[in-house]
C-alpha positions as CSV (number, residue, x, y, z in Angstrom):
1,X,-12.9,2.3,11.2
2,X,-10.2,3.7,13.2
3,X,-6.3,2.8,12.6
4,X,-3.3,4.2,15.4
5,X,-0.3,4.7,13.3
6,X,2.8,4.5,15.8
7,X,6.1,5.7,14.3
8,X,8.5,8.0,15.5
9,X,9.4,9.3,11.7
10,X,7.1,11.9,11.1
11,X,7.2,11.3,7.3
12,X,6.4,7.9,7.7
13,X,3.1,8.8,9.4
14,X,2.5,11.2,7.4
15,X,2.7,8.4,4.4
16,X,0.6,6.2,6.2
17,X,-2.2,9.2,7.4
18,X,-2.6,9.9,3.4
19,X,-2.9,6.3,2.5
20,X,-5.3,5.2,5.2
21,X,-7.8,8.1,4.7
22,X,-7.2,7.6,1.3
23,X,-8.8,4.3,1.9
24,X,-11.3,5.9,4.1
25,X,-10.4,5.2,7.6
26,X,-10.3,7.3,10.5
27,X,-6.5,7.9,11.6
28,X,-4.9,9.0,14.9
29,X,-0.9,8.8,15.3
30,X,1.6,8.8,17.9
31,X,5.1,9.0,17.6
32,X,6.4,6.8,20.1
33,X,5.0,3.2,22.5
34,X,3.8,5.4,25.1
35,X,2.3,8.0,23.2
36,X,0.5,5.3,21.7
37,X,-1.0,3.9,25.0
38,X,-2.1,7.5,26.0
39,X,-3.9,7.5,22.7
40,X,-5.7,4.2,22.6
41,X,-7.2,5.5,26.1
42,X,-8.6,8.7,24.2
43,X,-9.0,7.2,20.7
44,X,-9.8,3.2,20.7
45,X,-8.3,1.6,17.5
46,X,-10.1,-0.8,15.3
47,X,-6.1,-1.7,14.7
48,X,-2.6,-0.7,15.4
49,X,0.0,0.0,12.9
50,X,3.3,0.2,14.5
51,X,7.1,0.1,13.8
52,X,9.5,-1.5,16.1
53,X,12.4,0.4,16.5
54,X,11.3,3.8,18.7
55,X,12.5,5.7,21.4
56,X,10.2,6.2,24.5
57,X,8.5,2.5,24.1
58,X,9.2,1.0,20.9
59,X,7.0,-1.6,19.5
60,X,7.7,-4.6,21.4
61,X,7.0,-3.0,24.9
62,X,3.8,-1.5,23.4
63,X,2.4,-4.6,22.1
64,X,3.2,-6.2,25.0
65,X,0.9,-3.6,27.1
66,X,-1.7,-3.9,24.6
67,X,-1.9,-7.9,24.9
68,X,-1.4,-7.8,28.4
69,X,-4.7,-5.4,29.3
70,X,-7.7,-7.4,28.3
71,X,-9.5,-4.2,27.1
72,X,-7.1,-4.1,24.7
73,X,-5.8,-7.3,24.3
74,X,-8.0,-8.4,21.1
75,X,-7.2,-4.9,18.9
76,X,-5.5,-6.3,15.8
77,X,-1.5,-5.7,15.6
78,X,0.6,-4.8,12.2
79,X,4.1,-4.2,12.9
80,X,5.7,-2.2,9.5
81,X,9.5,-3.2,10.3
82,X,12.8,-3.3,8.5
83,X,13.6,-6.0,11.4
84,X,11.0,-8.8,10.7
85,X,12.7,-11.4,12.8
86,X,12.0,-9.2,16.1
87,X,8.2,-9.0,15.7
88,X,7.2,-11.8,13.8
89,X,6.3,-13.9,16.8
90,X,4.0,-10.7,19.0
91,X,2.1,-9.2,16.0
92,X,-1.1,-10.0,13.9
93,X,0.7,-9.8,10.5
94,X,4.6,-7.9,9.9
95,X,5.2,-6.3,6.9
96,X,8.6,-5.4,5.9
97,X,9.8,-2.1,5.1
98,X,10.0,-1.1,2.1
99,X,5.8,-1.2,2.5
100,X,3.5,-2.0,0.1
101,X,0.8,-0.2,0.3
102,X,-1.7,-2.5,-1.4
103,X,-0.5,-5.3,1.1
104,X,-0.9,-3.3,4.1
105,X,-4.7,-1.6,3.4
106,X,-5.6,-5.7,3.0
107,X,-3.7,-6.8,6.1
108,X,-5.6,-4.1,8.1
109,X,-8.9,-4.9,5.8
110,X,-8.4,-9.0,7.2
111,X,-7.2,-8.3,10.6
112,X,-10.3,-5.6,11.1
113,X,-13.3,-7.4,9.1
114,X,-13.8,-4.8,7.3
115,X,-13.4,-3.1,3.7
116,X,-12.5,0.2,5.4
């Protein structure tokens, strides 16, 4: 299964990169809303991991592109935000930062049908 971690903090995808294929999924990143887009073109996700707050295209305008494609519409949305109230009502599940890990391999695990 393949997860597209969105965050412009490198360190932060770098977290997520080692716990994802820790888990055993296939990862591809981008550091910004419209790298992302170019990326799901190239690299369909099983699910999105995004933050909110990005330069380029942050997370709202992303998701918004996502949903409003219908090749892309149904991929399964986590937003990983320190500002819940601004994504609670676009994504699959939100997870506030600080992340825990364990709750966000089972959010993906839910929202993709799969045990990774």
């Amino acid at each position: 299964m393949r997860v597209l971690i969105v965050d412009d903090e490198s360190s932060v995808r770098f977290l997520l990169r080692r716990v994802f294929e820790g888990a055993g999924y296939d990862v591809v990143e981008a550091h910004h809303g419209a790298a992302a887009l170019a990326r799901v073109a190239d690299d369909y996700p099983d699910v999105v991991v995004t933050d909110m707050m990005m330069p380029v295209m942050g997370g709202a305008e992303l998701i918004a592109h996502l949903r409003a494609d219908p090749g892309t519409a149904s991929i399964p949305i986590v937003v990983v935000t320190a500002e819940l109230a601004f994504a609670s009502h676009v994504a699959d599940a939100v997870l506030p930062k600080p992340l825990k890990v364990g709750e966000l391999l089972e959010a993906v695990r839910s929202l993709a049908g799969s045990e990774g």
